[in-house]
KOLGU-4560 file (N, C-alpha, C; in nm, 3 decimals, padded with zeros to 5 digits):
<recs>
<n_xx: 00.084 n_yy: -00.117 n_zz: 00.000 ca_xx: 00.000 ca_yy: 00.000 ca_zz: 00.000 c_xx: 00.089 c_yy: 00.124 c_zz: 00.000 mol: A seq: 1 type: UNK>
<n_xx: 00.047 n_yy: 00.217 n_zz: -00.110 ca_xx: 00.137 ca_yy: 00.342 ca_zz: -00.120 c_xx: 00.092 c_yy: 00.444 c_zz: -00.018 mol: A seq: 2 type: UNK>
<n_xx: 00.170 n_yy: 00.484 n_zz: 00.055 ca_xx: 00.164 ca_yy: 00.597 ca_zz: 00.122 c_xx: 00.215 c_yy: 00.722 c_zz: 00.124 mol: A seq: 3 type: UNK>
<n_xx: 00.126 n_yy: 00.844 n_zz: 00.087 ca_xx: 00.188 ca_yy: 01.007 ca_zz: 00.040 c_xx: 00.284 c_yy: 01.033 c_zz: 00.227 mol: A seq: 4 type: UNK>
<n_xx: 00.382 n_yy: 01.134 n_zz: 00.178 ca_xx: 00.411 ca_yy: 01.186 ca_zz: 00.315 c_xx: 00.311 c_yy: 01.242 c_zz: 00.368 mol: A seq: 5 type: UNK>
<n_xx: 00.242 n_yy: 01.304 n_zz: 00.327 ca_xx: 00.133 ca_yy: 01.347 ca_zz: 00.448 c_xx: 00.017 c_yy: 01.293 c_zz: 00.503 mol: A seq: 6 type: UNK>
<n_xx: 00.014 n_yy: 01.149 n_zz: 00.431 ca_xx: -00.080 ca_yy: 01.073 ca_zz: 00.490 c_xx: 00.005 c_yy: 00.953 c_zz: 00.604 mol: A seq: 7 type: UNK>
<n_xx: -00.052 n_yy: 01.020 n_zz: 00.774 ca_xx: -00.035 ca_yy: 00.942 ca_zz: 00.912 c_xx: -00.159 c_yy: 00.847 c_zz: 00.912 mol: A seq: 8 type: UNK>
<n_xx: -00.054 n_yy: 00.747 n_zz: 00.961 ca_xx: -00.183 ca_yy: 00.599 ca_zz: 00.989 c_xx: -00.224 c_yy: 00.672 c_zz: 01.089 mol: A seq: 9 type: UNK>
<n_xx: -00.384 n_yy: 00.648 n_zz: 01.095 ca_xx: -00.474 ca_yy: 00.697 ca_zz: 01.251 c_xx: -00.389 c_yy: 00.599 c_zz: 01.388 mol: A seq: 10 type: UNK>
<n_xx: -00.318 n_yy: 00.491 n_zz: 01.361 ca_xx: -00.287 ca_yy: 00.473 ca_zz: 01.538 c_xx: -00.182 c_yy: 00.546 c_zz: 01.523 mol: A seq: 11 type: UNK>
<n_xx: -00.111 n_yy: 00.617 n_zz: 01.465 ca_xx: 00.006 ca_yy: 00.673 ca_zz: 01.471 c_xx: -00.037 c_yy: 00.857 c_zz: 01.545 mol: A seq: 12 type: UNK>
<n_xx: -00.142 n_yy: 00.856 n_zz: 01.451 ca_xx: -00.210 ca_yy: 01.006 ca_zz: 01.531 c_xx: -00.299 c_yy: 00.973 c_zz: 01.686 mol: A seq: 13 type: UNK>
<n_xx: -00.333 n_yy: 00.846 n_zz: 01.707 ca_xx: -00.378 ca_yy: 00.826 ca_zz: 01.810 c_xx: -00.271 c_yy: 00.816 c_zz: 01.909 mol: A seq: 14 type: UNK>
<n_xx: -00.162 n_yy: 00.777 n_zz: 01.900 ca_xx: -00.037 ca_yy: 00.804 ca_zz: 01.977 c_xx: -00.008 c_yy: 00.911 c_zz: 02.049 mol: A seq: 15 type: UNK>
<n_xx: -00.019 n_yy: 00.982 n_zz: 01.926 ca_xx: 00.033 ca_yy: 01.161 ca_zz: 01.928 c_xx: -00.017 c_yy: 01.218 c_zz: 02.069 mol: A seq: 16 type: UNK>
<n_xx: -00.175 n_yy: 01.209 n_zz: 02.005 ca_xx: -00.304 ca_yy: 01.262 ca_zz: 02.096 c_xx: -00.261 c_yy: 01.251 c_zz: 02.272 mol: A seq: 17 type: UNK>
<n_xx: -00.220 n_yy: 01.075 n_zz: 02.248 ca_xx: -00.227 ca_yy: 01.004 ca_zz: 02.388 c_xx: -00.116 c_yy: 01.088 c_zz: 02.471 mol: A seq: 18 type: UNK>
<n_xx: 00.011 n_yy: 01.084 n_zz: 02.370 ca_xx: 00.125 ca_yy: 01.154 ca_zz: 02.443 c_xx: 00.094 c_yy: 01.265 c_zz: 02.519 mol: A seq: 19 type: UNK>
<n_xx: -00.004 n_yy: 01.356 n_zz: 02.392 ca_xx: -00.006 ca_yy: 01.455 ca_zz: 02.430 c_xx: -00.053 c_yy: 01.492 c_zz: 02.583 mol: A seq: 20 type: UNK>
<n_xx: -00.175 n_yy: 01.429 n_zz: 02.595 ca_xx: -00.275 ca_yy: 01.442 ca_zz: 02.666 c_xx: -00.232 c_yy: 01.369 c_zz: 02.836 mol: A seq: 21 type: UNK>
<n_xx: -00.079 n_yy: 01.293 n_zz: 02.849 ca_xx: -00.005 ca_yy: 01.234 ca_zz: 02.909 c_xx: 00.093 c_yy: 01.342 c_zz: 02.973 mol: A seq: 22 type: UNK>
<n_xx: 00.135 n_yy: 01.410 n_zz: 02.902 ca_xx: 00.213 ca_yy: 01.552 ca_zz: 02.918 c_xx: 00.123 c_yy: 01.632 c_zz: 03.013 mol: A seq: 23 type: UNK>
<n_xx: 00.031 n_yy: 01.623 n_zz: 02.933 ca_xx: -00.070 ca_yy: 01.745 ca_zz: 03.074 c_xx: -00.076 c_yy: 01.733 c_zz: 03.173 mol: A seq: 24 type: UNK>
<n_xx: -00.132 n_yy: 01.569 n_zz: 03.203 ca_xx: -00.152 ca_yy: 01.524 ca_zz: 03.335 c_xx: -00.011 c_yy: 01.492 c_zz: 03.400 mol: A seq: 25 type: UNK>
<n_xx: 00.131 n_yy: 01.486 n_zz: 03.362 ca_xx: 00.296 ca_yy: 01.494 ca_zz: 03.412 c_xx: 00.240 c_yy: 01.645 c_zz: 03.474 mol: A seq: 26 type: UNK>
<n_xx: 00.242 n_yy: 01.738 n_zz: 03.364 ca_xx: 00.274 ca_yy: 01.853 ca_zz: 03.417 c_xx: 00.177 c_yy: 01.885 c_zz: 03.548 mol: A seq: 27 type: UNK>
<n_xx: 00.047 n_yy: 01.849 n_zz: 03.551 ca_xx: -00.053 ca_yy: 01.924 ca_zz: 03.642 c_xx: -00.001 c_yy: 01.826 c_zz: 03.767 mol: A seq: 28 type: UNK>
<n_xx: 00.047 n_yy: 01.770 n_zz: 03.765 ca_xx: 00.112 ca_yy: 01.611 ca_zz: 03.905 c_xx: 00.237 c_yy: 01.662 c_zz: 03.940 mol: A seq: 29 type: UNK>
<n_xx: 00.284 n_yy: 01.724 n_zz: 03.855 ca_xx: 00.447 ca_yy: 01.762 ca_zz: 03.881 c_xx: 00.447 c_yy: 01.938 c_zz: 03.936 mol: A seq: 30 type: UNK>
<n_xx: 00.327 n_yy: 02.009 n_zz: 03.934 ca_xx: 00.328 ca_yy: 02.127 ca_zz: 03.924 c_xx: 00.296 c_yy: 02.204 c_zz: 03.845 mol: A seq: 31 type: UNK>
<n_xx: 00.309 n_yy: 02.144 n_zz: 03.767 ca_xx: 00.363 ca_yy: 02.277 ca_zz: 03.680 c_xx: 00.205 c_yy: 02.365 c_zz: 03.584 mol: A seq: 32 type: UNK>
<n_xx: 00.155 n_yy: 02.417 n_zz: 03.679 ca_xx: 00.057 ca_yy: 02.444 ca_zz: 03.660 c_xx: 00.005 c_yy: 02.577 c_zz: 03.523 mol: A seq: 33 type: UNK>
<n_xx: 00.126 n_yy: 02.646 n_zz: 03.517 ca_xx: 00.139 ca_yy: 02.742 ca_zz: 03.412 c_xx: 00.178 c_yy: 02.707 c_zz: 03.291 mol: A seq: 34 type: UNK>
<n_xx: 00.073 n_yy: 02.683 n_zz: 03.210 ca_xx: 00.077 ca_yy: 02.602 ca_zz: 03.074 c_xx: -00.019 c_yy: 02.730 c_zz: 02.992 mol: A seq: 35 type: UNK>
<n_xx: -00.042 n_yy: 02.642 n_zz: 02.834 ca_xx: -00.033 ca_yy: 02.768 ca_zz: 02.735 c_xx: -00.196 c_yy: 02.817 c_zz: 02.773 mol: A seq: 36 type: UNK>
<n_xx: -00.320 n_yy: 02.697 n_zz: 02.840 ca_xx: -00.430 ca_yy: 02.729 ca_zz: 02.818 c_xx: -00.481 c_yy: 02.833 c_zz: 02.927 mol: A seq: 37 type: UNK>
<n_xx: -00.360 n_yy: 02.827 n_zz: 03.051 ca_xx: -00.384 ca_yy: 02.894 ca_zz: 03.156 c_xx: -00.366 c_yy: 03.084 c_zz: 03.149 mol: A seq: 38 type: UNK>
<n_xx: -00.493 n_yy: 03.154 n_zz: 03.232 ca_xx: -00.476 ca_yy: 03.291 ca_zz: 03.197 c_xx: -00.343 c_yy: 03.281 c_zz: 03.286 mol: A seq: 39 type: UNK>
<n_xx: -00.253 n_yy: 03.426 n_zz: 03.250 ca_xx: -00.146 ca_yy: 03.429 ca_zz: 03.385 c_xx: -00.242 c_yy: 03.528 c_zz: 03.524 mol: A seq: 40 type: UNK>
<n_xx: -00.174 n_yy: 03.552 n_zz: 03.603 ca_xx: -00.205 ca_yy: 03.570 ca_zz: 03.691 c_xx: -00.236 c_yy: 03.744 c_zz: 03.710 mol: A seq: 41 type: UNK>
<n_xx: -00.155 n_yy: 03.813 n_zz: 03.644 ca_xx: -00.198 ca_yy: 03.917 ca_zz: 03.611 c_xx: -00.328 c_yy: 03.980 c_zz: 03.530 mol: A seq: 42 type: UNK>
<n_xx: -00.332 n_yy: 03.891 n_zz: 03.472 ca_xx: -00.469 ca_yy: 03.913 ca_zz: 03.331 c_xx: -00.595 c_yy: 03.841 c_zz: 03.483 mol: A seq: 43 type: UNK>
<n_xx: -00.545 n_yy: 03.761 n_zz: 03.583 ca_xx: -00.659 ca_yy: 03.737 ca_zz: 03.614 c_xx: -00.672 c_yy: 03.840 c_zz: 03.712 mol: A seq: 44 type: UNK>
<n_xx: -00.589 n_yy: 03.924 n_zz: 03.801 ca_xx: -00.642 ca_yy: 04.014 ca_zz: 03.882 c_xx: -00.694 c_yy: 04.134 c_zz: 03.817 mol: A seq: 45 type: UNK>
<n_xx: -00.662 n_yy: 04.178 n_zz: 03.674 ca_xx: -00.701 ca_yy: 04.289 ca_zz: 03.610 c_xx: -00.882 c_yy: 04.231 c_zz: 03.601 mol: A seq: 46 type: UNK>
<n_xx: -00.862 n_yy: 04.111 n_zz: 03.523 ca_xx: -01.041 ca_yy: 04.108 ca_zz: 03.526 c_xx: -01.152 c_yy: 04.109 c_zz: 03.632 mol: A seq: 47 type: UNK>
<n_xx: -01.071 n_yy: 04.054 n_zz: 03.759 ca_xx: -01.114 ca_yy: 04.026 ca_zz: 03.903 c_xx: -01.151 c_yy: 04.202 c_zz: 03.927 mol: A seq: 48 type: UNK>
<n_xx: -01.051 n_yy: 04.317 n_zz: 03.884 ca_xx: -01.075 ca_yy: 04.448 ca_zz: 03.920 c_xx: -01.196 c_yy: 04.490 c_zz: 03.836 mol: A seq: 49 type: UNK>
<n_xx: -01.201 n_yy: 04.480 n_zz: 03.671 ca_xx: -01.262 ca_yy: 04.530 ca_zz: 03.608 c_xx: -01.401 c_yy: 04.446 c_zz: 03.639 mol: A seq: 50 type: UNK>
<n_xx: -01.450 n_yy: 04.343 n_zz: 03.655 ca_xx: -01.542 ca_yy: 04.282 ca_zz: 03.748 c_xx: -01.628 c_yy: 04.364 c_zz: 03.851 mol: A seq: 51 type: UNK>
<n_xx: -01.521 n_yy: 04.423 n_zz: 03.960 ca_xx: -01.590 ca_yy: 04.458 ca_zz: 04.078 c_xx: -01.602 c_yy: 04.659 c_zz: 04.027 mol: A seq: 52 type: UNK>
<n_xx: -01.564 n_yy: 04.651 n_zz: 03.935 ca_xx: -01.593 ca_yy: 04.834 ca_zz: 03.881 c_xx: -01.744 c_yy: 04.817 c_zz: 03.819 mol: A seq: 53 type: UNK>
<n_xx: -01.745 n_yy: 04.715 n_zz: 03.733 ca_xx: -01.903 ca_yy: 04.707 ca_zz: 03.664 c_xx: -01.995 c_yy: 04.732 c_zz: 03.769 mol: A seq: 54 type: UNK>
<n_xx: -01.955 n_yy: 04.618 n_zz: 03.885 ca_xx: -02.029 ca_yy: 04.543 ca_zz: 03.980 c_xx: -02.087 c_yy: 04.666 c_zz: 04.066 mol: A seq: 55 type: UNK>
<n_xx: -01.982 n_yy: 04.785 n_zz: 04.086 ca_xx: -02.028 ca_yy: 04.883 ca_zz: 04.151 c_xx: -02.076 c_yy: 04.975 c_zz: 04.021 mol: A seq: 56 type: UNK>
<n_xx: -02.039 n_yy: 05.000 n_zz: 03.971 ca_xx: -02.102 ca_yy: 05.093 ca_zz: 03.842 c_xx: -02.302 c_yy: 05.070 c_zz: 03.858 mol: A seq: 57 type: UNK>
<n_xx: -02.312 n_yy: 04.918 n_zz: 03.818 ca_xx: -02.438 ca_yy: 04.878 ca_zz: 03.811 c_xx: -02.518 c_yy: 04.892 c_zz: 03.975 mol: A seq: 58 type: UNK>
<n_xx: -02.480 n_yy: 04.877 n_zz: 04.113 ca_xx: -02.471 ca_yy: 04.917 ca_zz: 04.235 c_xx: -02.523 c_yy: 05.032 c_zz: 04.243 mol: A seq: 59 type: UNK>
<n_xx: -02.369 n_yy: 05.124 n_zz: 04.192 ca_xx: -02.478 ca_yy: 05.295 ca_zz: 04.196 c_xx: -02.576 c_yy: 05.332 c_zz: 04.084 mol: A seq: 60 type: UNK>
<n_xx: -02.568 n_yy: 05.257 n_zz: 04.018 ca_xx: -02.712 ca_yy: 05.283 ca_zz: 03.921 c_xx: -02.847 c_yy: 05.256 c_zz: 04.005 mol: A seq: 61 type: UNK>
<n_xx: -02.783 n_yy: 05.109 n_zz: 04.084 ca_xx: -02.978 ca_yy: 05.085 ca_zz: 04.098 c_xx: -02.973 c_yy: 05.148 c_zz: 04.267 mol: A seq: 62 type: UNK>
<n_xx: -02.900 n_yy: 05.164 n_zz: 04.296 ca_xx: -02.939 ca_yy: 05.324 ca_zz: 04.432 c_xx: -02.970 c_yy: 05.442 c_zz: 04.419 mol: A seq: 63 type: UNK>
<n_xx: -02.914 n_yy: 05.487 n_zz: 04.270 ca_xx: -02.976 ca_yy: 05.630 ca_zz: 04.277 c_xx: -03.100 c_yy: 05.583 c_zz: 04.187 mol: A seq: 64 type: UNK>
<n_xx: -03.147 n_yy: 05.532 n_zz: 04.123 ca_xx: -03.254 ca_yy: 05.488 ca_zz: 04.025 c_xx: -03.367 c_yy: 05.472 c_zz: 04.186 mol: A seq: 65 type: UNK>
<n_xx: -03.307 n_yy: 05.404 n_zz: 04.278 ca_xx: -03.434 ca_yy: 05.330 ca_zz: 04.388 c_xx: -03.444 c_yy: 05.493 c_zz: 04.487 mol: A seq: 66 type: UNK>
<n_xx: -03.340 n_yy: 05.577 n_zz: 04.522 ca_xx: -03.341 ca_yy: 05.668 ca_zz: 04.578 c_xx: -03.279 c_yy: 05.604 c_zz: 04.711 mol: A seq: 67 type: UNK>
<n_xx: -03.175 n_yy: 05.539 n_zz: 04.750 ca_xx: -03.135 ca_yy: 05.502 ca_zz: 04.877 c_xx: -03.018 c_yy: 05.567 c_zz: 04.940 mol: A seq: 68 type: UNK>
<n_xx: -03.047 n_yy: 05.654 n_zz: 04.850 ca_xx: -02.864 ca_yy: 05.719 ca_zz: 04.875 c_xx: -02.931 c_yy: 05.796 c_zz: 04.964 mol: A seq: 69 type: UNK>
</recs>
């Protein structure tokens, strides 16, 4: 059976996958928790801030809208 270079037998890509997916779970067991899918830690306190600005934005809307101020 002729095979082009760019045609991978599927257990050969099922390998790949497995490795891959083997690596993650090394890394998340070993630590290493800062990988490509993870936000960093900065991007998460900026949203954590911009969060609690809405949070009050929408806050003083519905106090002065209710009159509780």
């Amino acid at each position: 059976m002729d095979q082009t270079r760019l045609s991978v037998p599927k257990s050969r890509i099922n390998l790949a996958a497995e490795d891959k997916e083997m690596r993650l779970y090394r890394r998340y067991w070993e630590g290493e928790y800062k990988s490509s899918f993870h936000a960093p830690d900065s991007k998460k306190s900026s949203l954590g801030f911009y969060i609690l600005i809405v949070i009050s934005f929408f806050a003083g809307v519905l106090f002065s809208f209710f009159g509780l101020l």
